[in-house]
C-alpha positions as CSV (number, residue, x, y, z in Angstrom):
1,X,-18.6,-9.1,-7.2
2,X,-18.4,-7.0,-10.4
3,X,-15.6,-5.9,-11.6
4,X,-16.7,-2.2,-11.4
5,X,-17.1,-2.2,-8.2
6,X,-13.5,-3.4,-7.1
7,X,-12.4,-0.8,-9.9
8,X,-14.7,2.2,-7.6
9,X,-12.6,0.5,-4.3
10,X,-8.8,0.9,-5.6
11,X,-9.6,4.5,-7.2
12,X,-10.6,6.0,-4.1
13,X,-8.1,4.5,-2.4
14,X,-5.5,5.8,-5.0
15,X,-7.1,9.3,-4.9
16,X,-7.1,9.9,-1.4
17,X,-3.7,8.3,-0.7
18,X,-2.4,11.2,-3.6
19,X,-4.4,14.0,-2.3
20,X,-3.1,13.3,1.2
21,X,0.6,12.9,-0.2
22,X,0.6,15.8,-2.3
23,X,-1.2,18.2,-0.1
24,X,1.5,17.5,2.7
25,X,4.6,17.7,0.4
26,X,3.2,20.5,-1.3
27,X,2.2,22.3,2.2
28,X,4.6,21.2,4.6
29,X,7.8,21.0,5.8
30,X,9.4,17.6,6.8
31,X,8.9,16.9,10.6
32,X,5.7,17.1,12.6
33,X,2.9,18.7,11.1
34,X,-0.1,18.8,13.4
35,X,-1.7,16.9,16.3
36,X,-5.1,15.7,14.9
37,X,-8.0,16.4,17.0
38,X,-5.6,17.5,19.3
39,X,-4.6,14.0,20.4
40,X,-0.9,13.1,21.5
41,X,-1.4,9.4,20.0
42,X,-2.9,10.7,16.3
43,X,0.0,13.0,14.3
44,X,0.5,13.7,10.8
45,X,4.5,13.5,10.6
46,X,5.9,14.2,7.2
47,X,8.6,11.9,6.2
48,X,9.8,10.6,3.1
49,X,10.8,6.6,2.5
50,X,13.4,6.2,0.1
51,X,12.6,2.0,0.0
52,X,9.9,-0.2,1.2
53,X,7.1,0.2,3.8
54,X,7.5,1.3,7.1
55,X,11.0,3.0,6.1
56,X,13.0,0.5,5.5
57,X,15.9,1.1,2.5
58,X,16.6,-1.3,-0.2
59,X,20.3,-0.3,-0.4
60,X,21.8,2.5,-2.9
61,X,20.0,3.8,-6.2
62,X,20.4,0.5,-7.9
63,X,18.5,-1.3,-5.0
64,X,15.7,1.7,-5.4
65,X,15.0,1.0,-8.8
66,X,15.1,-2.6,-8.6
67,X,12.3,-2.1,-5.7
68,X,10.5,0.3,-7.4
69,X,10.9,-2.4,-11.0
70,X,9.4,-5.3,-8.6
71,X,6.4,-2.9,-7.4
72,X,5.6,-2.4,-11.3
73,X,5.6,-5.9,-12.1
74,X,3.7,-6.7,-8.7
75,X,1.3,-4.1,-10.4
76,X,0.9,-5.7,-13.7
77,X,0.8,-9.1,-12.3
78,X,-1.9,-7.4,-9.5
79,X,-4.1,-6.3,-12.8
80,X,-4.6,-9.5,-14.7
81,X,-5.1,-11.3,-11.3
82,X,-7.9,-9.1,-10.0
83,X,-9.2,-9.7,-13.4
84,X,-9.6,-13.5,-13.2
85,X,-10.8,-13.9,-9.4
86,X,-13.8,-11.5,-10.4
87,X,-14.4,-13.9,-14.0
88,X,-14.4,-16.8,-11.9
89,X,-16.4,-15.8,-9.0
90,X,-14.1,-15.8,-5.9
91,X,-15.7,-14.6,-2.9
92,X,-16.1,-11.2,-2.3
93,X,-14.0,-10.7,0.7
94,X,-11.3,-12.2,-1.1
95,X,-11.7,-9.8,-4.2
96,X,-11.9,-7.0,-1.6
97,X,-8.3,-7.9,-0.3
98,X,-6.7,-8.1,-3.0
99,X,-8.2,-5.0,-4.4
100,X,-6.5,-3.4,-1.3
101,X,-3.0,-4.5,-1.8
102,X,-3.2,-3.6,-5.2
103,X,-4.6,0.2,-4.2
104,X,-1.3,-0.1,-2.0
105,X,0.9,-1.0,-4.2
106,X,0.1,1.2,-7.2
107,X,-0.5,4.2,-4.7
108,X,3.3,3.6,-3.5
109,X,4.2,2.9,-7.3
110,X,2.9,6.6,-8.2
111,X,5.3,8.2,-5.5
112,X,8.1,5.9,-6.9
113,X,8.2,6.5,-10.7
114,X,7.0,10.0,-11.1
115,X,7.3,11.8,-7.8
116,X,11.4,12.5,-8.4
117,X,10.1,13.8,-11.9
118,X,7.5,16.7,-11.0
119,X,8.9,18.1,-7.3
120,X,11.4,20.3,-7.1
121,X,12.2,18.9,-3.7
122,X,12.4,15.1,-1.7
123,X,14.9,12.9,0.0
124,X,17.2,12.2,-2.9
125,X,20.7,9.9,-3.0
126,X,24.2,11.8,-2.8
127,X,26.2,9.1,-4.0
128,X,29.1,11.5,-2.3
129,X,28.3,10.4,1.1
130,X,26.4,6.8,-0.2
131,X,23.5,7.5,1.3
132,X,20.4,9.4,1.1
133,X,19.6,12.8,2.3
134,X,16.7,15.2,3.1
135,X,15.8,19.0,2.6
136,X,14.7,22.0,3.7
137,X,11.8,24.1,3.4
138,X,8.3,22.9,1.1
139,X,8.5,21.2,-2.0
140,X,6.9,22.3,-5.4
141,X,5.6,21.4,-9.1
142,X,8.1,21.5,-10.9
143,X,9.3,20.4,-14.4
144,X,13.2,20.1,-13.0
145,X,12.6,17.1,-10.6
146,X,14.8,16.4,-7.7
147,X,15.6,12.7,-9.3
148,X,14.6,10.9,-12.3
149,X,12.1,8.2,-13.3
150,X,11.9,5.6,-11.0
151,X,13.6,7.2,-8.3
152,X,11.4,9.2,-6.4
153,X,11.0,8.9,-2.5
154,X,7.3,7.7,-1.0
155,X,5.8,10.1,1.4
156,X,4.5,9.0,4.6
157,X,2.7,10.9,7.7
158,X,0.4,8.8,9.6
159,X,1.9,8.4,13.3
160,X,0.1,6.8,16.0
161,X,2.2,6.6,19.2
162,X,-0.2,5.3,21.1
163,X,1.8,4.4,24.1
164,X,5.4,6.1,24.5
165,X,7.2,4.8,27.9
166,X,10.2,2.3,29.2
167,X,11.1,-1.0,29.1
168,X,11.2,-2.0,33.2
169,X,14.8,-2.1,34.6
170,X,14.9,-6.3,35.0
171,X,14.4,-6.6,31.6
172,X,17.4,-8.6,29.6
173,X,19.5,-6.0,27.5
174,X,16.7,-3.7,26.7
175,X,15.7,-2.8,30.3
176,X,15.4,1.3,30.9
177,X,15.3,1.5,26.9
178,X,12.4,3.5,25.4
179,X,9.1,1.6,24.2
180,X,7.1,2.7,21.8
181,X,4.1,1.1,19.9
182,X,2.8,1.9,17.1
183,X,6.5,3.5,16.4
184,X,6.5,3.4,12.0
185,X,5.3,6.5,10.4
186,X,3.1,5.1,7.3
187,X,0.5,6.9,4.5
188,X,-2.9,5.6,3.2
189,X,-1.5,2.8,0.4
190,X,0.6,1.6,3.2
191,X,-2.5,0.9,5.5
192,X,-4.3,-0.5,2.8
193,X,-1.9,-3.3,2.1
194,X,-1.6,-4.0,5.4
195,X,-5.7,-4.4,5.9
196,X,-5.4,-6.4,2.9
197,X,-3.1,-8.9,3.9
198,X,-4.2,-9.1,7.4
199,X,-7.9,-9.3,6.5
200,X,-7.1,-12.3,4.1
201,X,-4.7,-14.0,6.7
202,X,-7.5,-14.2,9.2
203,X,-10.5,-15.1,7.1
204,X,-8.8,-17.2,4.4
205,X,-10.2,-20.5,5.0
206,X,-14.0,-18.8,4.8
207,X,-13.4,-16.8,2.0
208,X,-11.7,-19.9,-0.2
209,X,-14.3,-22.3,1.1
210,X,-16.8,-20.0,-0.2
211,X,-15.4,-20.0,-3.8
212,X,-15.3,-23.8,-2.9
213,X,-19.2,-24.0,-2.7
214,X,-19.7,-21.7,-5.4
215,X,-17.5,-24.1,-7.7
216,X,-18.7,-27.0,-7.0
217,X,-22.2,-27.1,-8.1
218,X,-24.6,-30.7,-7.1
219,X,-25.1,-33.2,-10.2
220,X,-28.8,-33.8,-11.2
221,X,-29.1,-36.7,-12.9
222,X,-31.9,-37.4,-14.8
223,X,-33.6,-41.0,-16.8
224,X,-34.6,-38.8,-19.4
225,X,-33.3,-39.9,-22.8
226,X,-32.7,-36.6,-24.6
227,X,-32.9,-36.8,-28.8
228,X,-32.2,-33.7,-31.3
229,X,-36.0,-33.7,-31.7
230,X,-36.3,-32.1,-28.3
231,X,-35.9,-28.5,-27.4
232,X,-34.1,-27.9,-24.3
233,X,-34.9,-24.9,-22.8
């Protein structure tokens, strides 16, 4: 696979996980924007994730920018590696994958470093009340940023609660409790990591035993005796 191609892959990844984060921060309130299509299991739900995927925090501001520090170097690393599997010919389902974590990654990168630097507006630390909080009304451009570099929040919205209903009564401890799946409210880099690392869990033994074959090449061996006087062509 070339290289240029993989490059195509993670830059429309990147743009449409922007355009989708920007266009709802910039649009919309936090909460529950719209019902897509009109179905109950397909909503765009505007949140903002202070931490890692699916919401989870990373503790204060010192924890966020040691996060956000480990996505960078995840990043750099992510660069030079995409850059060798394509040299040396891994397969290209492999390449694909880990062109998809790295679109992930990087997408969720963006929101970190520079996202508390040019909006007016996100889900901020108050080291008052040691935690984080939200705000009202719709976010803007702005030069005075609601945080500094490396401490912006993520944006997520995709929410797919596909079944919403109650554990039955006999179950241990959690019987009569709600159920819900999928419950984590996620964006576009997010999914692509996860597609990634799925992808490559499932087909890993094919796509390594295809860089295998194409490694190992057969040995002709030849009674030939081979002087300077020959041309070898």
């Amino acid at each position: 696979m070339k290289l240029r191609k993989i490059i195509f892959l993670i830059a429309v990844i990147i743009i449409i996980d922007q355009a989708l984060k920007i266009w709802i921060k910039t649009g919309q309130p936090t909460g529950e924007v719209v019902r897509v299509f009109g179905f109950d299991w397909f909503r765009l739900h505007f949140i903002e994730n202070p931490g890692m995927a699916w919401g989870w925090k990373f503790g204060n501001e010192t924890g966020k920018m040691i996060l956000t520090l480990f996505r960078l170097a995840a990043v750099i690393f992510g660069t030079w590696y995409i850059g060798r599997i394509v040299k040396q010919q891994y397969s290209k389902g492999f390449i694909v994958c880990a062109g998809l974590i790295y679109a992930g990654a990087l997408g969720n990168l963006i929101d970190s470093m520079f996202y508390g630097m040019i909006f007016d507006k996100g889900l901020h630390y108050d080291a008052a009340i040691n935690d984080y909080i939200s705000y009202g009304g719709i976010a803007q451009f702005s030069s005075n940023g609601y945080s500094s570099f490396l401490h912006g929040s993520v944006v997520d919205m995709l929410y797919f609660p596909i079944i919403k209903s109650n554990f039955p009564s006999w179950f241990p401890v959690i019987g009569g409790d709600e159920f819900e799946f999928f419950s984590p409210i996620f964006n576009i880099a997010d999914a692509s990591i996860s597609v990634g690392v799925i992808t490559l869990l499932i087909f890993q033994k094919r796509f390594f035993k295809k860089h295998h074959e194409t490694v190992t090449s057969p040995t002709v061996e030849t009674n030939t005796e081979i002087s300077d006087k020959m041309q070898v062509l």
